[in-house]
C-alpha positions in Angstrom: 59.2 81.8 148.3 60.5 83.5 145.2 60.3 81.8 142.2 63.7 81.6 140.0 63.7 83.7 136.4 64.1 81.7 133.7 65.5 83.0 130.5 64.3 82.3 126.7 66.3 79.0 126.4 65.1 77.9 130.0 68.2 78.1 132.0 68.1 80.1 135.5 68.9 83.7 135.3 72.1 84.9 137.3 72.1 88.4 136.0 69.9 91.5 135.4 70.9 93.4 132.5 69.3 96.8 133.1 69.2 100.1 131.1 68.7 103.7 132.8 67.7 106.9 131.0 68.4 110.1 133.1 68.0 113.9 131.8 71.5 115.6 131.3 69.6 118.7 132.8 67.2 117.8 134.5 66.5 115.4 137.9 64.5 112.9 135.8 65.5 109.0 135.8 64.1 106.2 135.1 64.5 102.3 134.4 63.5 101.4 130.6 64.0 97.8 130.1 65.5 94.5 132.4 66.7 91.5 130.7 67.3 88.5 132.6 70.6 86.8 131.8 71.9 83.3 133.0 75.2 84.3 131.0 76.0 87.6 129.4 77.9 87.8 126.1 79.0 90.9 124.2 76.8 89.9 121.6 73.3 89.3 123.7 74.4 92.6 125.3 74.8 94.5 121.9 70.9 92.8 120.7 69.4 94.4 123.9 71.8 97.7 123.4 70.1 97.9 119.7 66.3 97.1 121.6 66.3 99.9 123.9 67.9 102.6 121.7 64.8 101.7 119.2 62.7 102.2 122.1 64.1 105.4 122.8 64.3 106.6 119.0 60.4 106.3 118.9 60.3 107.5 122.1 61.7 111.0 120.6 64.6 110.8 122.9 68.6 111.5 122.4 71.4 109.7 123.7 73.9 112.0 124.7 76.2 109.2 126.7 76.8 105.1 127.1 78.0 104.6 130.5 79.4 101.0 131.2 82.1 99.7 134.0 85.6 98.3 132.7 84.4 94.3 132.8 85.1 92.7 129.4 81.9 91.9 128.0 81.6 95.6 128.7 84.7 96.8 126.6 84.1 94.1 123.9 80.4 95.5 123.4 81.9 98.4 123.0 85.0 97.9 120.7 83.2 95.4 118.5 80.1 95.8 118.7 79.8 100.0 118.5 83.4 101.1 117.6 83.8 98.1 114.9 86.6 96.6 116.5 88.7 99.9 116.8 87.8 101.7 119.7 87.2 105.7 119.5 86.3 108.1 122.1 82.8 109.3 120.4 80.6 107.7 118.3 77.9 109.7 116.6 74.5 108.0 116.8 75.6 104.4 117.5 73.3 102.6 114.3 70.8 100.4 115.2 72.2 96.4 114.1 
């Protein structure tokens, strides 16, 4: 039987939040981080956002693009949390917070 994933405050995850690196030339791909989420916010989704980009930094590697789908937490991560509350169509270097 599986065994439910339980998130820091103890609740029963419902989501995996999941972040995907792939090579703009290249066929490389891979999975760099899963958070387990019983309720995802714009705000828990900008914390693990700033994780994984320090990751990559020491890691030596460039983000060229943020892909997300059109669901709200989505947009407001973006808007408010990377585009401080204006949205733009590039952002240089989105700064570690």
């Amino acid at each position: 039987m599986l065994e439910k994933l339980k998130v820091n405050d103890g609740s029963v995850a419902s989501t995996l939040l999941c972040f995907m690196i792939k090579s703009v030339a290249g066929k490389y791909k891979a999975l760099v981080a899963i958070y387990p989420m019983s309720k995802l916010t714009a705000s828990k989704l900008l914390e693990c956002f700033n994780e994984v980009m320090t990751l990559l930094r020491k890691a030596s590697l460039n983000v060229a693009v943020i892909s997300v789908d059109n669901a709200a937490t989505n947009r407001k991560f973006i808007v408010h949390g990377l585009c401080d509350g204006e949205l733009i169509s590039t952002i240089w270097s989105p700064p570690c917070r």
